[in-house]
MARKOLGU-237007 format. One record per residue (C-alpha): z, x, y; residue in one letter. Coordinates in Angstrom, 2 decimals, always signed. Layout:
BEGIN
> up, east, north, type
> Z, X, Y, a
...
This chain:
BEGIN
> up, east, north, type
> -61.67, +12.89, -24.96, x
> -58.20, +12.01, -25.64, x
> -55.68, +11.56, -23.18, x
> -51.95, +12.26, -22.65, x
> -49.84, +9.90, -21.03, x
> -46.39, +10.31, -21.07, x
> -43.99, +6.87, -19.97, x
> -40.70, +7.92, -18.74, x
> -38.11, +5.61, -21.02, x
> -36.52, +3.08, -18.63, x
> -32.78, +3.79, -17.11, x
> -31.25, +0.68, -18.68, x
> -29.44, -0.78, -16.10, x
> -26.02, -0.49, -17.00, x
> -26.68, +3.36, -16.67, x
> -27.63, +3.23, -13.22, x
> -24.54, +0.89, -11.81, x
> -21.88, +3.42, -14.32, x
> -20.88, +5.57, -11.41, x
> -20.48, +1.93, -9.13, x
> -17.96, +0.21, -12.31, x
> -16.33, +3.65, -12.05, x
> -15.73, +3.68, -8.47, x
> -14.91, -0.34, -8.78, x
> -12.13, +0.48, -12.12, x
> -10.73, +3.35, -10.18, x
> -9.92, +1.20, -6.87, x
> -8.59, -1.94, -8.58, x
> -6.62, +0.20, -10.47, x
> -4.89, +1.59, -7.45, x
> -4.69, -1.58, -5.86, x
> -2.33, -2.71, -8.53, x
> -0.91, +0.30, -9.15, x
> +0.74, +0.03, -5.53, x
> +1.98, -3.87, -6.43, x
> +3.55, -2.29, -9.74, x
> +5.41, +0.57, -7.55, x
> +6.24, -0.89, -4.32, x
> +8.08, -4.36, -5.77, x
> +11.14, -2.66, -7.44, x
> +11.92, -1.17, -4.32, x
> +13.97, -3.93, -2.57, x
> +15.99, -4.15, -5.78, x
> +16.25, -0.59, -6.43, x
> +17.54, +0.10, -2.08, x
> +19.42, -3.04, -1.94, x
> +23.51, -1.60, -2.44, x
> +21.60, +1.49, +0.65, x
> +20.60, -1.29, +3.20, x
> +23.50, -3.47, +3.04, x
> +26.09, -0.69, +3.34, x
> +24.84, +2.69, +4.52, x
> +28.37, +3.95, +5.76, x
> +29.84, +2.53, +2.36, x
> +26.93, +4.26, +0.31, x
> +27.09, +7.31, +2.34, x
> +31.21, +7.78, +1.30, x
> +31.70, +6.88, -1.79, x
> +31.02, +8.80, -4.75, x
> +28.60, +7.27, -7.34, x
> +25.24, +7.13, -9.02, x
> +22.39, +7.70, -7.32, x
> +19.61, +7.11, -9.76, x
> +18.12, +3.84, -8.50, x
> +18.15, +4.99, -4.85, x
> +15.99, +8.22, -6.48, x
> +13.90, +5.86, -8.75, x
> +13.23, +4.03, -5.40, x
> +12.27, +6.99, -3.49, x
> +10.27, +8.29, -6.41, x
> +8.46, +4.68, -6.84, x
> +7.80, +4.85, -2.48, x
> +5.69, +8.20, -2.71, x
> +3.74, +6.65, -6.07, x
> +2.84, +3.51, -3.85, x
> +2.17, +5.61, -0.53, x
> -0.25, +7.66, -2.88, x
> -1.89, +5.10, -4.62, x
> -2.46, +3.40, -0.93, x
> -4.51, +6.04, +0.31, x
> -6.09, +6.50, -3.05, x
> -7.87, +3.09, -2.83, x
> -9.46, +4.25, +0.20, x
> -10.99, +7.32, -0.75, x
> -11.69, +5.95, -4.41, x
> -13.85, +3.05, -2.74, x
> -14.93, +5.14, +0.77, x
> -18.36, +5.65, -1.45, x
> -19.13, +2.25, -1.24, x
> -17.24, +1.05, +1.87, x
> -19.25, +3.74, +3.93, x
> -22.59, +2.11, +2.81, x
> -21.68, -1.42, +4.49, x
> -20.24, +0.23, +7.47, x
> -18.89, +4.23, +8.17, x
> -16.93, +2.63, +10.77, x
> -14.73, +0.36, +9.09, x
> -14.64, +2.94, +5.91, x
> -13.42, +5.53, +7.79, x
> -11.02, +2.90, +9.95, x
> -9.41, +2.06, +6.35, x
> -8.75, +5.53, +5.21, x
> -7.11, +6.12, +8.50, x
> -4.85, +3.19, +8.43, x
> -3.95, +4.08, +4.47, x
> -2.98, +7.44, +5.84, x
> -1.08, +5.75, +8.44, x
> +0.76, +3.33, +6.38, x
> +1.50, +6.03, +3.68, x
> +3.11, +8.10, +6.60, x
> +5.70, +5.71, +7.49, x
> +6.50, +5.30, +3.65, x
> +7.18, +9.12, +3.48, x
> +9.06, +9.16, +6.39, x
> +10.99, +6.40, +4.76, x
> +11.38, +8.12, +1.55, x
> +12.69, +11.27, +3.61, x
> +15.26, +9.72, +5.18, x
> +16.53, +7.86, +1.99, x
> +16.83, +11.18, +0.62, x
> +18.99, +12.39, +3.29, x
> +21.56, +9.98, +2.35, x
> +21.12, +11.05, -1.16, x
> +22.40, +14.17, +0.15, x
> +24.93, +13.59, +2.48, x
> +26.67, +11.37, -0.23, x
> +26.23, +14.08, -3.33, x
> +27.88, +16.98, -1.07, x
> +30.19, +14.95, +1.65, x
> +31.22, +11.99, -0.29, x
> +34.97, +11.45, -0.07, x
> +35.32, +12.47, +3.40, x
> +38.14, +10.70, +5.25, x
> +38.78, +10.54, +8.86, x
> +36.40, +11.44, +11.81, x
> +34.28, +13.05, +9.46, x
> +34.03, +10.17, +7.10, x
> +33.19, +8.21, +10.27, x
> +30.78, +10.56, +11.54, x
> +28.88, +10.57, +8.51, x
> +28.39, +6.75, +7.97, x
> +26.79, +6.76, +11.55, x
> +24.51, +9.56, +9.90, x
> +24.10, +7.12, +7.12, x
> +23.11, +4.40, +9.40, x
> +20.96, +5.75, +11.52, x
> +18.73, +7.34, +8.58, x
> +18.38, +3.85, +7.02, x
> +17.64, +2.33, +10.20, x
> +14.97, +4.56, +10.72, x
> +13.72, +3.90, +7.15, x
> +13.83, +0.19, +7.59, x
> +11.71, +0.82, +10.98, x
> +9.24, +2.44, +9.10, x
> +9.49, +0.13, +6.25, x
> +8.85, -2.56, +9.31, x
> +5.61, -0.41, +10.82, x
> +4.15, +0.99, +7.21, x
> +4.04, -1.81, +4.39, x
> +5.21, -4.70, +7.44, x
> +2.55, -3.80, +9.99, x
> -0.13, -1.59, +8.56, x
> -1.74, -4.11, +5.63, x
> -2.57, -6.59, +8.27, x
> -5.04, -3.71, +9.70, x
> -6.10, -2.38, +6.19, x
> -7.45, -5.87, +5.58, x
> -9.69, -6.43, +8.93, x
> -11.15, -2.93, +7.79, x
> -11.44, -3.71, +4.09, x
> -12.13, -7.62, +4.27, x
> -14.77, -7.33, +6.45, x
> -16.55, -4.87, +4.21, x
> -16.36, -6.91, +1.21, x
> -17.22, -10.20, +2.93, x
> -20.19, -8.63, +4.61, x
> -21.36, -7.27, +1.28, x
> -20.18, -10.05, -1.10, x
> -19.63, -7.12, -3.06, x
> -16.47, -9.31, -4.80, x
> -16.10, -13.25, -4.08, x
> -16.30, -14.04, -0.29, x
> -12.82, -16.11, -1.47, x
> -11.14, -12.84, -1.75, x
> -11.93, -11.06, +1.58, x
> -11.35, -14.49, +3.49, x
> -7.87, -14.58, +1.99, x
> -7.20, -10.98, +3.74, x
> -9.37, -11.59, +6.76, x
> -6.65, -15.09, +7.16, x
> -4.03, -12.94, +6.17, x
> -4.27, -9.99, +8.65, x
> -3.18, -11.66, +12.06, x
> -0.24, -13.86, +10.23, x
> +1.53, -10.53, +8.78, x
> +0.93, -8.88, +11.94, x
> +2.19, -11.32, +13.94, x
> +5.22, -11.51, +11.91, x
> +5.55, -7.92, +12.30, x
> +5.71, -8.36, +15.87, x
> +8.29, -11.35, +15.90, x
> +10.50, -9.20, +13.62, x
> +9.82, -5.95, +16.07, x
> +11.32, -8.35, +19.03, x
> +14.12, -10.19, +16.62, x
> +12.84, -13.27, +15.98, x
> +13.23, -13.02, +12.49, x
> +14.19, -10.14, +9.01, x
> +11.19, -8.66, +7.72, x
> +12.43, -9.72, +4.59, x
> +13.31, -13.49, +5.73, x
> +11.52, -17.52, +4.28, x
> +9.16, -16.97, +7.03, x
> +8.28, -13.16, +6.88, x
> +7.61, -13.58, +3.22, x
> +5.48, -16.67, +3.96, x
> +3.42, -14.44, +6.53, x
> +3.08, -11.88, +4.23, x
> +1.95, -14.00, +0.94, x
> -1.54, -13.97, +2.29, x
> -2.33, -10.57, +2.14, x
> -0.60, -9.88, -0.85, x
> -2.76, -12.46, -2.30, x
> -5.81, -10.74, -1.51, x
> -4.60, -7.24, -2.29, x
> -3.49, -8.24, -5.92, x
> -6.96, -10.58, -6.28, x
> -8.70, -7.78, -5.21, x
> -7.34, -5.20, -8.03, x
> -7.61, -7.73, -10.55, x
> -11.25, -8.44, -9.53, x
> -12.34, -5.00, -9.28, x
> -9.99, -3.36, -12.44, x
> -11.93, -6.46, -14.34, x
> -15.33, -7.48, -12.74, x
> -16.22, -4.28, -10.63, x
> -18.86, -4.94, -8.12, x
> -20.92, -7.83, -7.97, x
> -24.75, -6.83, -8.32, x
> -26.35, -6.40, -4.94, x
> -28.54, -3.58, -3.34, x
> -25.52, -1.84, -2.71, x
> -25.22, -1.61, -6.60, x
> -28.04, +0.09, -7.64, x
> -29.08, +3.62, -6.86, x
């Protein structure tokens, strides 16, 4: 009597954790995808900010306040990208905090658009009014003001305010799981209550959002947000149970 067994062929490995470097690739590529888009920006808005009135009435190129704008809604879409590209794994370690960081990506891409908007605005007030003289020229540099005021406020609340809470979320999901270097999450976890407390002094005028000490509040975090890309776009996950299906 003969008999017929049949052994299944292994999974190697490196099959079963594919969909996990996927999901890993895909996140630390948006992660740095945001530093690539959002840094030009200050550059790219600086003639805007320092004279809105002046920008608003008098005629002249636009294309690195549109390259700006354009660059904004790449960064506010890459944000909330690295939330739902990681949300797979983040959920696992805790729904809460996965569905707390989508929320505040959401959030923080918001106030970029509504940034973005208003930039825009002045775009068009300058293409079809520039040259105005008198009252009208006046009125429309108070126009001009008030629009970049309002971006800078969001500029303050989104990429100021909101990383600080992105990083309690997503630091204490990847120091829980160890799922990258518990060095990296610390960095972010250290990071959060410095940038938002510098938020906060700059909110009641202690100090410019871009200032020495704003920028020194803010290192921290983007530290562990360009770490973190670099680990994941590199590394991917470490191996735990979280790792293998």
């Amino acid at each position: 009597m003969t008999t017929d067994v049949r052994t299944a062929a292994p999974t190697p490995t490196h099959s079963r954790r594919d969909p996990m470097r996927r999901i890993a690739l895909a996140g630390g590529l948006l992660y740095l995808v945001t530093f690539a888009a959002s840094i030009p920006q200050l550059a790219l808005f600086a003639d805007l900010v320092a004279d809105p009135a002046g920008f608003v009435g008098t005629p002249g190129s636009t294309t690195a306040v549109l390259w700006g704008s354009w660059l904004e809604v790449i960064t506010a879409l890459a944000g909330i990208g690295t939330a739902v590209a990681l949300y797979p794994v983040t959920r696992r370690v805790s729904r809460t905090a996965a569905i707390g960081f989508v929320t505040s990506r959401v959030v923080e891409a918001t106030m970029i658009l509504v940034g973005v908007l208003c930039v825009l605005s002045v775009v068009a007030l300058r293409g079809d009014l520039a040259g105005a003289v008198g009252a009208r020229a006046d009125a429309l540099g108070v126009v001009g003001q008030a629009l970049v005021e309002v971006r800078q406020w969001s500029f303050l609340v989104g990429p100021g305010l909101i990383p600080g809470v992105n990083a309690l979320f997503l630091g204490y999901v990847m120091y829980r799981s160890r799922l990258v270097p518990r060095v990296i999450p610390a960095v972010g976890l250290a990071g959060a209550p410095l940038i938002i407390l510098s938020a906060t002094v700059t909110i009641l005028g202690g100090w410019e959002q871009v200032s020495i000490a704003g920028s020194l509040c803010a290192l921290p975090i983007a530290l562990w947000e360009f770490s973190l890309g670099i680990w994941l776009t590199v590394k991917g996950f470490r191996p735990t149970t979280l790792t293998i299906d």
